[in-house]
N, C-alpha and C positions, 0 to 999 in steps of 0.2 A: 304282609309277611316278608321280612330280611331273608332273601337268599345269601348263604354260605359257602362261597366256591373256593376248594383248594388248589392250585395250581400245582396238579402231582405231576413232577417229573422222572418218577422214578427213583428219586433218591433217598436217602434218610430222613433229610431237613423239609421235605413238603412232606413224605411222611409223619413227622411229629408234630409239623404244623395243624395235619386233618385229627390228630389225635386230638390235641389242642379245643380245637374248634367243636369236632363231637361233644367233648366233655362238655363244653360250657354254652353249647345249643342244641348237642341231643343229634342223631343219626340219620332222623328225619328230615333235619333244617339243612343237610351240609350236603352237597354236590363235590364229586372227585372231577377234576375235567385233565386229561392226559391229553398230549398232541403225539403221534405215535411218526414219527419221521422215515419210517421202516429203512430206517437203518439203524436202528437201537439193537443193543448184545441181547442176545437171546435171553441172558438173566434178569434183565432190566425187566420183560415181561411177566419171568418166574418170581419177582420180588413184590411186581402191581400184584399180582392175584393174591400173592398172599396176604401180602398189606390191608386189601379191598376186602380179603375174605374176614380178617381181625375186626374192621373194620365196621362188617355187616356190611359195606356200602359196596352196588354195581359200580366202578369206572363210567363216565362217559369217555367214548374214545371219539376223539375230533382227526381227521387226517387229508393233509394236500394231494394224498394220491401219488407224489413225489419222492423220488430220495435223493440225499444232496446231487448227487451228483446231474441227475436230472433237470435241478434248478439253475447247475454251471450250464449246462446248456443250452436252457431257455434264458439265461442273463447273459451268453457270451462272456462271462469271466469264471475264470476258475478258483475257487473259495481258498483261501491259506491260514498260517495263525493269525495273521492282522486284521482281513474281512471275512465273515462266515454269514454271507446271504444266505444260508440255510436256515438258520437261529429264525430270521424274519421270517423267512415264505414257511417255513414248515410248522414251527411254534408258534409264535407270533399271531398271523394273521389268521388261520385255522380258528384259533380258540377266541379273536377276538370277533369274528362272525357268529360263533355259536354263543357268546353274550349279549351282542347287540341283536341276537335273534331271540332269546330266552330271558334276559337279563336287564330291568330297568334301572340304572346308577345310581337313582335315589334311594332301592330298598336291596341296593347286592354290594356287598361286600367281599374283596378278591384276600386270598391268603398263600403268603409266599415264605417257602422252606430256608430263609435264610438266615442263620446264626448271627451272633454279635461280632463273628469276626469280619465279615462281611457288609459290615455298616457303612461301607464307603456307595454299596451299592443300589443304598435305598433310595436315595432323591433320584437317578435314572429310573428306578423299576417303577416308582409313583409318577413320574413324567408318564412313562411310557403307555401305563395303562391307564391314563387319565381319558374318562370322565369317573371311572370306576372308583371306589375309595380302596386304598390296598391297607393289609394287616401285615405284622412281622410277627408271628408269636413267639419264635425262638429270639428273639435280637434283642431283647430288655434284659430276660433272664441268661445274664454271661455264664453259666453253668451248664448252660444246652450246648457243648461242644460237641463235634462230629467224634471224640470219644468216649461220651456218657451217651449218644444216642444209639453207638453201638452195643454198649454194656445194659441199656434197658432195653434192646432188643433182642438180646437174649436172653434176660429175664422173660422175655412173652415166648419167648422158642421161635423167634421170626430169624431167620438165616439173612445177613446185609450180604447185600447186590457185591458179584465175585469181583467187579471191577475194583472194590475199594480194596479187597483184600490183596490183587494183583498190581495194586500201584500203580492205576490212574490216575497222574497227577494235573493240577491246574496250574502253577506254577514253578518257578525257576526260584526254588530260596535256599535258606540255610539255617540252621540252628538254632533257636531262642537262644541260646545260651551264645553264640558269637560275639566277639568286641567289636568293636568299628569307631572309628575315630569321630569324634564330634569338636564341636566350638565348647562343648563344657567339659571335654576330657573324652577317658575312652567309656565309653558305653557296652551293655550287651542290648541286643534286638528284644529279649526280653522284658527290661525293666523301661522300656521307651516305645513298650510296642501303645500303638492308637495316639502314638504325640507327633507333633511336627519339630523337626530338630533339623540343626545345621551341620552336614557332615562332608566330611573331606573330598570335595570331587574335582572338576575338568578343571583343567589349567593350575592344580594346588588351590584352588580357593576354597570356602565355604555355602556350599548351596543349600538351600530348603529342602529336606523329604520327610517325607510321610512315614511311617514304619507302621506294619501292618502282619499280619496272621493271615496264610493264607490254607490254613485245613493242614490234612494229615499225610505225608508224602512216602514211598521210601527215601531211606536215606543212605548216603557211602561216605566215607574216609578219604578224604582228596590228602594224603601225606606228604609236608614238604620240608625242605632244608634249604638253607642259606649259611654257604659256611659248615661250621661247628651247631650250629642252632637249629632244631626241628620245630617243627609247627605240624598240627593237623587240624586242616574245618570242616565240619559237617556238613554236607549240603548233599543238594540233588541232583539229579545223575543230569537233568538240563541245565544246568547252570552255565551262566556264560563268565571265562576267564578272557584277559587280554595277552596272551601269548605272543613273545615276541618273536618275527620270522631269524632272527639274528642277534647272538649273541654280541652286545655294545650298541646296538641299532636301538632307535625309539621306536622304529614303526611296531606293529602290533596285527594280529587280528583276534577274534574272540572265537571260544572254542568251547563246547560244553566238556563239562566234567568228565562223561564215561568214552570219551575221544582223545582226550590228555594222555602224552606220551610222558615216558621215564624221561626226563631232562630237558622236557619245553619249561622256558622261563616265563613265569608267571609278570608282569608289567607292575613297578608299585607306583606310588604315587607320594609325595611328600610334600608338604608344606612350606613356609618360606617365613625367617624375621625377617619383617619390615625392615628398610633401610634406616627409616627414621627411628626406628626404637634400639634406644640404648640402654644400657643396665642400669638401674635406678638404685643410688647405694642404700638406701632407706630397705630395699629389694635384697639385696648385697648383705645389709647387715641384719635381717630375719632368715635367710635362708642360711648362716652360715651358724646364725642362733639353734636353729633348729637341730643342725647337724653338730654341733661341737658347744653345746649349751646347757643349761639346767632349768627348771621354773620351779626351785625347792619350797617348801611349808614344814615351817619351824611353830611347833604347839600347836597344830591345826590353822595358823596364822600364815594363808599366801606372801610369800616374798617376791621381789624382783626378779626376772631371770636374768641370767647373767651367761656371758658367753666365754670359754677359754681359748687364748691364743697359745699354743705349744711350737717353742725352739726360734729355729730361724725358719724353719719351714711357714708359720702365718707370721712372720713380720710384714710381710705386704701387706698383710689384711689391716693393721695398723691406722693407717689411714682414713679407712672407713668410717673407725669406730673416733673419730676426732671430734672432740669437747664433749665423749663419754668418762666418767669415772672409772680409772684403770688401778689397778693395785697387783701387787706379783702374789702371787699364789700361792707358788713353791718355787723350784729351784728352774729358770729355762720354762716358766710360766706363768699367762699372766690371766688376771681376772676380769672382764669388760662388765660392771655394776648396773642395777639399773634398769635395765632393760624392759619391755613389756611384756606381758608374760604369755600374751597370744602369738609372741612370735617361738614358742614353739608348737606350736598347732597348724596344721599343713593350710598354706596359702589360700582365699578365697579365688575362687575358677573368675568370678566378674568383676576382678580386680584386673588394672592397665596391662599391655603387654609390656611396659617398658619395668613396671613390678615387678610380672613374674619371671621377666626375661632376669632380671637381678637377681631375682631369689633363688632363680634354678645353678645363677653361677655362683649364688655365695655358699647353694649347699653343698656344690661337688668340688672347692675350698677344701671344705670342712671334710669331704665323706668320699673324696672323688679322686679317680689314677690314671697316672697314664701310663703306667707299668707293661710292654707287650705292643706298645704304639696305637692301642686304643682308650677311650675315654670311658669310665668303668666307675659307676658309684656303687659302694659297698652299704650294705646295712645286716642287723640282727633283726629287724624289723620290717616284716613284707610288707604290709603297709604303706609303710614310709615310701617303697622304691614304687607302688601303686599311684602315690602322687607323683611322683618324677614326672610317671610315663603320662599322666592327666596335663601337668603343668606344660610338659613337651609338645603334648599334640596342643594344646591352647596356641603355643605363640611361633610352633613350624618347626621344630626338632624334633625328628625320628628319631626311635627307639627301638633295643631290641627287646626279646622275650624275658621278664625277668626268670633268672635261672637260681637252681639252689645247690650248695655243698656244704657239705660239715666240716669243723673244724673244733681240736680239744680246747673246751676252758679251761679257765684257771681252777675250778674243781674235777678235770680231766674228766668230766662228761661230755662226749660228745652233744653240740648244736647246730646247728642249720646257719647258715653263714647266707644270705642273698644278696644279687647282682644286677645288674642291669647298665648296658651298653646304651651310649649314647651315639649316633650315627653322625662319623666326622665331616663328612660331606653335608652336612646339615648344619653347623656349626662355624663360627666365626672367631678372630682372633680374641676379641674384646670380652669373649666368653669368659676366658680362661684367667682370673687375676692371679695367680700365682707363677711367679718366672718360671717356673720348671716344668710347669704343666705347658705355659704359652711355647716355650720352648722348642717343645717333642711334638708341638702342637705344628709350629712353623715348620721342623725339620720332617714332617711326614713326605713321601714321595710320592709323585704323579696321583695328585689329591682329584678320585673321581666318583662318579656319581655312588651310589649306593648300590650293591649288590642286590643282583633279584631274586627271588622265591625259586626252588626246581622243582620239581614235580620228582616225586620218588614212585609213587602207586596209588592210585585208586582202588578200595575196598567196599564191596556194602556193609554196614554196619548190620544188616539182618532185621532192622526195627523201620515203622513203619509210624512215623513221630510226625508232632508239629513244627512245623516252618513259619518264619517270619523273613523280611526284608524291606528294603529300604525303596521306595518309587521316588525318583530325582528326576524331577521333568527338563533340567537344565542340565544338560550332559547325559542323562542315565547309566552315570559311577560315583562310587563312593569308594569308602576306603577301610578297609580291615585292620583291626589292631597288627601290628608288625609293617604297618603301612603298604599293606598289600591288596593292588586293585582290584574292586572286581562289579561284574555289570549289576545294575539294579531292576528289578524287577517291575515290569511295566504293567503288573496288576490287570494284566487281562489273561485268561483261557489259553495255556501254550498247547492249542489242538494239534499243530503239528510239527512239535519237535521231534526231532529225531530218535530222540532213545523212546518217546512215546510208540510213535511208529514201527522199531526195531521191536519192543515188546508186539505189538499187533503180526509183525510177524512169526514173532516166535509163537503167541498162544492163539492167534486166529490167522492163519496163515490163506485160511481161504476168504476172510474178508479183504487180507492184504492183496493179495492177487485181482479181487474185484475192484479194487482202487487201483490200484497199476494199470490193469486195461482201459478204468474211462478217463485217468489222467491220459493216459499216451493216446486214446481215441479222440479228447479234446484237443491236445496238442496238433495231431494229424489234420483233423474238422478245420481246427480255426488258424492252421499256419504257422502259429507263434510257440515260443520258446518260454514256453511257462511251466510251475510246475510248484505243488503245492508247499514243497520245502524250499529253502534257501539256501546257500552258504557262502560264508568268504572264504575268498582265493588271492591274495596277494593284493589285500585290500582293498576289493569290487565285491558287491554280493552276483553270485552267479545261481541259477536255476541247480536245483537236486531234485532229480524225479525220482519219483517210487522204485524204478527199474535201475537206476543205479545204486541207490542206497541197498535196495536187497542182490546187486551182483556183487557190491563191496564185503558184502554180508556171508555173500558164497565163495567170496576169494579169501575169504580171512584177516583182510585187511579191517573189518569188524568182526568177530566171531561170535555166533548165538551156540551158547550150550545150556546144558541144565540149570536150573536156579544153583548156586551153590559152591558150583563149577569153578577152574581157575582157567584162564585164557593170557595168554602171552603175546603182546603187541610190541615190537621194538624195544623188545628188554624191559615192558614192562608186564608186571602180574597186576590183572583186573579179576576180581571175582564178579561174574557178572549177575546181576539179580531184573526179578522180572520188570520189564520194559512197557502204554495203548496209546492208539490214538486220540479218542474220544475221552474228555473229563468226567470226572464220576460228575451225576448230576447235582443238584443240589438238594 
């Protein structure tokens, strides 16, 4: 006979697993095996019974007699978010005695709560409990998210464990829907989640990451400006920004989200043309097609596109178009024949950078000002300024947010007019073929880096969404549409982040307290300056004990109030929302 072991954690996803497994061997054949670390939230136990009770099935409950912090003491180290010797000695080893006590490998079968988002996790957990054979039953079917498991749990009246409700997070991400700069343009986290992409990171290059789903988080409003120009990302309350200690300075240090003050400067990041790549006229004269051109059909019969040069303003452009078919057009206009007709169709992204380096300067020719001292291509067509910003991040020219205004037609309805700033510090002479563009271009003063992101307020949004982000093993940054940096997510368990912990002590204040004493009773025991948080300080990471984080908490230098609540930190309004320590299980 096949034994059927669930590996219940506690959570939704071994949950649906044992559901799973019931159905398709029956109530008899399947074993619940829990490891109970006694230090689990008191709901986690009020969710096993009920679970077990739906179930029909008793729990076995397997236990080291330990709790973490018992095991820091017999390991002489103290566990943080990097290493969590607890996981092993208390999960881990527990339940793998009580298999190799009850469980032959040829006829038991292990089953694990882990969803399709989480498919990075499966060749570790099959390492891990080898000789055993493991099941995923949620990870095939991508439909089993952690919010259809919650929605068919209460179709059974099963109540999901309070931590999930209270925004126990696993990770530090942001938004599906966010842009972020790639090698094939700007992307969202969404449409690239589960690929491996090249995205903007250390030193302006292009590094390989992963983009990945990592569950359901709360989320806040990190709102910012540059300039005239606002931005808002979604993300979570740990996320780490690069904040600069000084306005003009490069140095940086990094700083979660719900700690962001009114007018720390977020750190960007920008790209670079090659020295070697020049503007390719062939590049020159499709990009300028594009923006001041036609690809007409006369009798349903495609024609040539053709491009027009207007005044003395494109006589430069002239040149380009030499040993093309020219004819006047009208008065102070001229007609360029001929043409192909895909050059009005926006650039291929795996075409040369010395192409689209052309194309991008023959379309801002054609569509582009420098009216105000900045470099500005206009269109009726959002679209069109969608490629700009694609073609820019390709070959290392920032951009800013395309913007919109109205202005009257020639039938005095008002239309939507869009924009889109080119960043001059990113930019080079040979950009510009028009003399009067190159011009305003030479005469700009004290030509310096790019301005950065400010921080205006942090808000929670009140919803409790999925997150996605980028894991960059080479640097761990990347880069956000508006070329704004920010750290990438190291896809492991952030068990003690700060605003995790700041929630612990807002809604279990007396678990927080029993961590306080056996951090500072280890600290005392073993002499050393350790302590389960971190932080940087003038660009060294230094020790954050529990005791400080909750005195800063009590001076108001962090303030805990109601979910809801508004709180005022150096001029800025944070609403604060709920903050745990511990990851909802899986």
């Amino acid at each position: 006979m096949t034994h059927h072991v669930v590996q219940m954690s506690g959570g939704l996803g071994s949950f649906w697993a044992a559901v799973f497994a019931v159905l398709v061997y029956g109530k008899e054949n399947v074993v619940l095996l829990f490891a109970d670390t006694l230090w689990e939230h008191p709901d986690t136990y009020r969710f096993l019974g009920q679970a077990s009770e739906h179930l029909d099935i008793t729990p076995i409950i397997v236990c080291d007699g330990r709790n973490p912090f018992q095991v820091y003491f017999d390991q002489h180290f103290l566990g943080n978010s990097r290493i969590a010797p607890c996981t092993k000695e208390l999960k881990q080893k527990p339940c793998r005695r009580w298999l190799e006590e009850h469980c032959d490998p040829a006829d038991t079968i292990l089953y694990v709560g882990l969803d399709a988002a989480e498919e990075r996790r499966r060749p570790g957990v099959i390492k891990g409990w080898t000789p055993w054979r493991v099941e995923f039953p949620l990870m095939d079917d991508k439909t089993w998210d952690k919010k259809r498991m919650k929605t068919e749990c209460a179709k059974l009246g099963i109540t999901i464990p309070r931590m999930y409700e209270l925004g126990f997070s696993h990770n530090n991400c942001l938004h599906p829907d966010t842009r972020y700069i790639t090698s094939e343009g700007i992307k969202t986290l969404r449409e690239t989640c589960g690929q491996t992409v090249k995205v903007l990171g250390r030193g302006g290059g292009w590094r390989e990451a992963e983009i990945r789903s990592f569950g359901e988080q709360p989320t806040y409003e990190l709102r910012l400006r540059r300039y005239d120009d606002e931005m808002t990302v979604i993300t979570t309350g740990d996320h780490l920004w690069p904040v600069r200690k000084r306005a003009g300075r490069n140095a940086h240090e990094f700083r979660h989200t719900l700690v962001l003050s009114a007018g720390d400067r977020i750190a960007g990041m920008y790209g670079h043309v090659r020295s070697n790549v020049v503007p390719s006229t062939i590049g020159i004269m499709a990009g300028f097609t594009f923006g001041d051109g036609t690809a007409p059909a006369v009798n349903g019969q495609n024609q040539p596109a053709r491009a027009y040069l207007c005044g003395d303003k494109d006589k430069a452009m002239l040149p380009y178009f030499a040993g093309c078919r020219i004819k006047e057009d009208r008065p102070r206009v001229l007609k360029v024949l001929d043409l192909p007709r895909s050059w009005k169709q926006p650039p291929p992204l795996e075409e040369s950078q010395s192409y689209l380096y052309g194309w991008l300067a023959g379309y801002f020719a054609a569509d582009g000002s420098m009216s105000g001292g900045s470099a500005v291509i206009y269109s009726a067509n959002q679209a069109r300024l969608e490629t700009v910003q694609d073609v820019a991040a390709r070959i290392g020219i920032a951009t800013g947010r395309i913007r919109t205004a109205h202005r009257t037609g020639y039938n005095t309805e008002r239309s939507p007019i869009y924009s889109v700033t080119l960043v001059m510090a990113t930019l080079r002479e040979d950009f510009f073929l028009l003399p009067h563009h190159r011009e305003k271009f030479l005469a700009r003063e004290n030509p310096q880096r790019p301005g950065d992101w400010q921080v205006v307020e942090v808000v929670p949004t009140g919803r409790v969404e999925e997150v996605m982000c980028a894991v960059v093993p080479d640097g761990h940054v990347f880069t956000l549409d508006g070329n704004l940096l920010t750290h990438n997510c190291q896809g492991s368990c952030v068990r003690a982040g700060q605003a995790q912990w700041l929630l612990t002590l807002r809604e279990f204040p007396e678990r927080y307290a029993l961590a306080e004493a056996e951090e500072q009773r280890f600290r005392e025991e073993h002499g050393k300056d350790v302590s389960i948080l971190t932080e940087t300080v003038n660009g060294a990471k230094c020790t954050l004990t529990l005791r400080k984080l909750r005195l800063r908490a009590e001076v108001g230098v962090i303030r805990l109030l109601a979910p809801g609540s508004v709180q005022r930190r150096r001029h800025m309004t944070v609403k604060t929302e709920p903050l745990f320590e511990m990851g909802c299980p899986a």
